[in-house]
ROSE-4610 file (N, C-alpha, C; in Angstrom, 1 decimal, always signed):
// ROSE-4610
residu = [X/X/X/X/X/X/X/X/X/X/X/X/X/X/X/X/X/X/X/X/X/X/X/X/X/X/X/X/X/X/X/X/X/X/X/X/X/X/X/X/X/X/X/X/X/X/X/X/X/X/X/X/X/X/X/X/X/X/X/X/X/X/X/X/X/X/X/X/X/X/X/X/X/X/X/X/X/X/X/X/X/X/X/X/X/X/X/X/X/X/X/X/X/X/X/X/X/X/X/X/X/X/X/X/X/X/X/X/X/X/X/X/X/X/X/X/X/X/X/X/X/X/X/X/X/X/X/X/X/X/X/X/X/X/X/X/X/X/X/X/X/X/X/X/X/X/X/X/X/X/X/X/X/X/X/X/X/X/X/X/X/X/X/X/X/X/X/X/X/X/X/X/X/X/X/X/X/X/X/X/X/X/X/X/X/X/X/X/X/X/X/X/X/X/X/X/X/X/X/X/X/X/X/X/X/X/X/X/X/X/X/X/X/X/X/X/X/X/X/X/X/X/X/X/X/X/X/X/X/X/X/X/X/X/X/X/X/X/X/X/X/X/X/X/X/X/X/X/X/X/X/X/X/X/X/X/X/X/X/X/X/X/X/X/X/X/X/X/X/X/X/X/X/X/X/X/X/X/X/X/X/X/X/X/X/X/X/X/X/X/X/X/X/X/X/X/X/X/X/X/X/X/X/X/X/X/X/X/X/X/X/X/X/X/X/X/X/X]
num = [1/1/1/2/2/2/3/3/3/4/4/4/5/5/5/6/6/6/7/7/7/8/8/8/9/9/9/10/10/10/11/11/11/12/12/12/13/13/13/14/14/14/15/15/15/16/16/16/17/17/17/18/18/18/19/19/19/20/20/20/21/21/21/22/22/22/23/23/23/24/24/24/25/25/25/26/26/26/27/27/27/28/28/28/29/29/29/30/30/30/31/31/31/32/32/32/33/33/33/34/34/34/35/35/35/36/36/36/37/37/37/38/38/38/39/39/39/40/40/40/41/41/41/42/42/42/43/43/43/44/44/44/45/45/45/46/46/46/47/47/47/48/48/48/49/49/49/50/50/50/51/51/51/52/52/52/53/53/53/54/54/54/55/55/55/56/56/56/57/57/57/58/58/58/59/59/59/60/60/60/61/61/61/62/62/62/63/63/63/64/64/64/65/65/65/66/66/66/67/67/67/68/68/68/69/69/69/70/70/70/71/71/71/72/72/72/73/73/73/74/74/74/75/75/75/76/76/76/77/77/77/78/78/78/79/79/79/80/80/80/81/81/81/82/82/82/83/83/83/84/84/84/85/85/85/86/86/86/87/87/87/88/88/88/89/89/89/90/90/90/91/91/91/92/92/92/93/93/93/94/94/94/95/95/95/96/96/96/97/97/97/98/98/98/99/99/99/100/100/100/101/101/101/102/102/102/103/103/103/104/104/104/105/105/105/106/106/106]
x = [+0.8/+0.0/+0.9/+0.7/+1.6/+0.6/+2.1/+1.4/+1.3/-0.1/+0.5/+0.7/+1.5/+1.8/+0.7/+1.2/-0.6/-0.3/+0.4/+0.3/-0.6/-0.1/-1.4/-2.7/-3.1/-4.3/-5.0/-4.2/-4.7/-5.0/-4.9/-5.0/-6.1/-6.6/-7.9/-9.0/-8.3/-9.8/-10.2/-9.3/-9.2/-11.0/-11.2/-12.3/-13.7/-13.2/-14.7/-14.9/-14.1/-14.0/-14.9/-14.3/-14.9/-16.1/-16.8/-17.6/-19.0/-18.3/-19.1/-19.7/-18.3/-18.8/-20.1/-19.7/-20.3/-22.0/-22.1/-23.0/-24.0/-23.9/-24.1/-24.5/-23.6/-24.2/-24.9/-25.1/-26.6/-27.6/-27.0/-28.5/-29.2/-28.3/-28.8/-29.4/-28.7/-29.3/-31.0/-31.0/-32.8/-33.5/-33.0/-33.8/-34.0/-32.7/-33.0/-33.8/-34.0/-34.8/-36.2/-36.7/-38.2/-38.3/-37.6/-37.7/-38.0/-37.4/-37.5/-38.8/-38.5/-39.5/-39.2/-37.9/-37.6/-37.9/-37.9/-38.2/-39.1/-40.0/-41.8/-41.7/-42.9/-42.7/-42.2/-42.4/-41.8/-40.2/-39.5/-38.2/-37.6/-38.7/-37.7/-37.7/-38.8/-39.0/-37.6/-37.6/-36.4/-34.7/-34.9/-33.7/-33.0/-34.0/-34.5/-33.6/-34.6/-33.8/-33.1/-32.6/-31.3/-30.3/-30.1/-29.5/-29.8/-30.4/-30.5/-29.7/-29.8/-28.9/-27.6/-27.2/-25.8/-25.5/-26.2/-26.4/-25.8/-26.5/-26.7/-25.1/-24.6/-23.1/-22.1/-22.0/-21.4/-20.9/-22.5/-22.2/-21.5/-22.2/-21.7/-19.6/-19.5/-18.0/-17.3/-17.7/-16.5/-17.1/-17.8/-18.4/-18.2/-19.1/-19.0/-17.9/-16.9/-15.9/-16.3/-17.6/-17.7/-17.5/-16.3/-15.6/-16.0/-16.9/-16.9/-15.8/-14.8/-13.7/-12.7/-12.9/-12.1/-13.4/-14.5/-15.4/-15.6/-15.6/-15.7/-17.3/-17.6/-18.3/-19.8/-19.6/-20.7/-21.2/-20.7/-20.9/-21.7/-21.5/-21.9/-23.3/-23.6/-24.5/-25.7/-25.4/-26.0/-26.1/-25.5/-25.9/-26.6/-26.9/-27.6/-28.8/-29.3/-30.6/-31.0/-29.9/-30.8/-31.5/-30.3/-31.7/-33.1/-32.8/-34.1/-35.5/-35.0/-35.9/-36.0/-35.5/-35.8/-36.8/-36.6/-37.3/-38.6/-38.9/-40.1/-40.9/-40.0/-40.9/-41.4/-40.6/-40.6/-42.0/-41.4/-42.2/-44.1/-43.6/-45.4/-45.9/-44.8/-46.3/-46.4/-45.6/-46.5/-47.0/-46.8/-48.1/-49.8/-49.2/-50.9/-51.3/-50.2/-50.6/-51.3/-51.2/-51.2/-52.5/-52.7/-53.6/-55.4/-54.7/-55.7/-56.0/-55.3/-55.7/-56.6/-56.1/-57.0/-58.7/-58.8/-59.6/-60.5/-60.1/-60.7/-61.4/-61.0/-60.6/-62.2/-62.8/-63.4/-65.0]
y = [-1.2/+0.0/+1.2/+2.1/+3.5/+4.1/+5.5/+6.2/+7.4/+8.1/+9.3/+10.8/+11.7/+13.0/+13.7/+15.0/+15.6/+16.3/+16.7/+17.3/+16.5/+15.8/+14.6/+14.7/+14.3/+14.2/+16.0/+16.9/+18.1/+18.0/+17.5/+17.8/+16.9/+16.0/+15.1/+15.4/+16.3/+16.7/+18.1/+19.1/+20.4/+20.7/+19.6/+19.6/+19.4/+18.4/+18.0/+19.4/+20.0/+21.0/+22.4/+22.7/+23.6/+23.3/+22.2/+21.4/+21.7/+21.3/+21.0/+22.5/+24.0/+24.9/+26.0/+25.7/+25.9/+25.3/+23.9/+24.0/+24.0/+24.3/+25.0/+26.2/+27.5/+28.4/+28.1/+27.6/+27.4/+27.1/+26.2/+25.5/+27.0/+27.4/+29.2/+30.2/+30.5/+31.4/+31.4/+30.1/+30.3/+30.0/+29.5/+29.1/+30.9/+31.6/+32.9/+33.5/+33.4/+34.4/+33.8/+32.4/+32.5/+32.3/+32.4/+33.0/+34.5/+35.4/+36.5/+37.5/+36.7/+37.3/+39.1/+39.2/+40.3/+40.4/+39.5/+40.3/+39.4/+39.8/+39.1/+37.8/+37.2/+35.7/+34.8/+35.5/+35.5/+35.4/+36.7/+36.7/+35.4/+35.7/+34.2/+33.0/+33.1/+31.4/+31.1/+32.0/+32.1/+31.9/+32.9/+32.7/+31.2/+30.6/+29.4/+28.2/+28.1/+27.5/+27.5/+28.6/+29.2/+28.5/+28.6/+28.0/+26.4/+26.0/+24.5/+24.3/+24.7/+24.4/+24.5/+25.4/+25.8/+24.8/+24.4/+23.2/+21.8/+21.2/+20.2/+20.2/+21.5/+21.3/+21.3/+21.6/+21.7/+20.6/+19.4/+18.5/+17.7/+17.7/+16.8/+17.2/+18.2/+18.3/+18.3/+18.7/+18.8/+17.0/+16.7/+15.1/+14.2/+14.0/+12.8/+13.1/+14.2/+14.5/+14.5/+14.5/+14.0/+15.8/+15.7/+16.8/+16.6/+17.3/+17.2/+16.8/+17.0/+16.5/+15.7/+15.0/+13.4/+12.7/+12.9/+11.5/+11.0/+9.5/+8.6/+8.6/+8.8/+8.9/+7.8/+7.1/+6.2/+6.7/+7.6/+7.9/+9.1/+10.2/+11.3/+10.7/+9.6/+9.5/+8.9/+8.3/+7.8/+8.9/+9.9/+11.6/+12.3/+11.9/+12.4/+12.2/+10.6/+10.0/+10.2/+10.2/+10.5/+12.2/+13.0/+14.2/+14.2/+13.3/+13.5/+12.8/+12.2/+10.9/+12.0/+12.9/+13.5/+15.1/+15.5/+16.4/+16.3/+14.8/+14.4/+14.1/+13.5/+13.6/+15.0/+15.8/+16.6/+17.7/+17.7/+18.7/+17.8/+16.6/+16.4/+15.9/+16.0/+16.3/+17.8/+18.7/+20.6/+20.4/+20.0/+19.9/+19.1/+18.5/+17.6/+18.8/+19.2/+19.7/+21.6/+21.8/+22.9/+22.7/+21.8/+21.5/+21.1/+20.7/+20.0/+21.1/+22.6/+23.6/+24.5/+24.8/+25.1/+24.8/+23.4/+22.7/+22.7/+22.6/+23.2/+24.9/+25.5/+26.9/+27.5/+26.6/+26.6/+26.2]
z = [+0.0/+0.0/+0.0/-0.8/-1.4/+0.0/+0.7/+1.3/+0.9/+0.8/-0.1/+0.8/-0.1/+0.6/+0.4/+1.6/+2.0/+0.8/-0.1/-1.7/-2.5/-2.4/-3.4/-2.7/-1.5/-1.1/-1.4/-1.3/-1.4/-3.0/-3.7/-5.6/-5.4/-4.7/-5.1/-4.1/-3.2/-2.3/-3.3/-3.1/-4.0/-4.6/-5.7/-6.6/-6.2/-5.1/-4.4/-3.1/-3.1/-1.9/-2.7/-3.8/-4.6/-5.1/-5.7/-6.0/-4.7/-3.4/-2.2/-2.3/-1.9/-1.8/-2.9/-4.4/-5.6/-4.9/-4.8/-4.7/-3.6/-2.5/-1.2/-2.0/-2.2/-2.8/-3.5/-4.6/-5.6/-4.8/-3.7/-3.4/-2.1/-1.5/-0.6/-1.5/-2.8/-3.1/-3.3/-4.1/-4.3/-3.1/-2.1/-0.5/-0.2/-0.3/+0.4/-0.6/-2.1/-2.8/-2.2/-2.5/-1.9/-0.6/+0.7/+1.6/+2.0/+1.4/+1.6/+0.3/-0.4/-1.5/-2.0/-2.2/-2.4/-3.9/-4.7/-6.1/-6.8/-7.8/-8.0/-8.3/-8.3/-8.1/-9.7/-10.8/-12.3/-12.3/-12.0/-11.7/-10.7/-9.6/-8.8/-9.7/-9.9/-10.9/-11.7/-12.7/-13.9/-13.0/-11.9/-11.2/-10.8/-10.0/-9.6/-10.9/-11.5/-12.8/-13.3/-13.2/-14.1/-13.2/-12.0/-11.0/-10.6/-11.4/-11.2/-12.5/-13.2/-14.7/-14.3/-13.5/-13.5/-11.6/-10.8/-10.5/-10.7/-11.6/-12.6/-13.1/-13.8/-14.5/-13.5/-12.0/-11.2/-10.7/-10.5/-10.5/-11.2/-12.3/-13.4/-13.7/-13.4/-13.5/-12.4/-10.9/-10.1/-9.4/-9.4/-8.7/-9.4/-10.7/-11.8/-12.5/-12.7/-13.6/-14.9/-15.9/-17.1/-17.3/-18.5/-19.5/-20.6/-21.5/-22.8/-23.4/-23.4/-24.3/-23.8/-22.9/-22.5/-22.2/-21.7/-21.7/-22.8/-22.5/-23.9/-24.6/-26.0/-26.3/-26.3/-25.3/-25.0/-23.3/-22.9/-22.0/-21.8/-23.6/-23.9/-24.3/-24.6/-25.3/-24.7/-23.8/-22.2/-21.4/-21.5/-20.7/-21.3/-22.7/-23.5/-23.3/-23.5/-23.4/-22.4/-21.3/-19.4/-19.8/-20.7/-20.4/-21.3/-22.5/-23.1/-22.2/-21.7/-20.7/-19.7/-18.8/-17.9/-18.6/-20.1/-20.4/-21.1/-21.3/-21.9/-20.7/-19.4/-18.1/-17.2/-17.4/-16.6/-17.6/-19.3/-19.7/-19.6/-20.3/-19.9/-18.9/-17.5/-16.5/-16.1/-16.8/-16.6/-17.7/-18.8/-19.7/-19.1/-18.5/-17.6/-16.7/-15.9/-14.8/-15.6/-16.4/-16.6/-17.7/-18.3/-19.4/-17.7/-16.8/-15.7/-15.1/-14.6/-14.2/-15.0/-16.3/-17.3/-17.4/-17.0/-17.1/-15.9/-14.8/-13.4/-13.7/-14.0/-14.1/-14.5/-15.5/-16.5/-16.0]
């Protein structure tokens, strides 16, 4: 068993340390925007999301490490399919749910 120096362990924590803090902040900011309700409920929304996208890439690079340009392309392609599977789920149930409000409404 290799022992390693605290140089090395500092280069492989480094990522996950920045990673941890990155997204801690993403996940605060939008807790404190709809907690406090300082700006209208449209703006938060967009905010909100915008920060789950930028989220999502945080992970996907400082956690899972997938790089556009060293992951192997079966792997791009399997990341690929997960998001079309997660946007055909996600868009048609606010398509239900928004097509079922409509419909109450009435």
């Amino acid at each position: 068993m290799e022992i390693k120096s605290g140089l090395q362990i500092e280069r492989t924590i480094k990522p996950y340390l920045i990673g941890l803090a990155l997204a801690v902040l993403l996940t605060a900011i939008p807790f404190g925007l709809a907690a406090t309700g300082v700006l209208p409920r449209e703006t938060t929304l967009i905010i909100i999301a915008a920060l789950a996208v930028l989220q999502i890439l945080v992970h996907l690079s400082f956690f899972l490490h997938i790089d556009f340009k060293t992951t192997p392309r079966e792997n791009l392609v399997a990341l690929a399919f997960a998001l079309v599977l997660i946007f055909i789920m996600v868009g048609g149930s606010l398509w239900i749910m928004f097509d079922l409000y409509h419909r109450m409404m009435v």
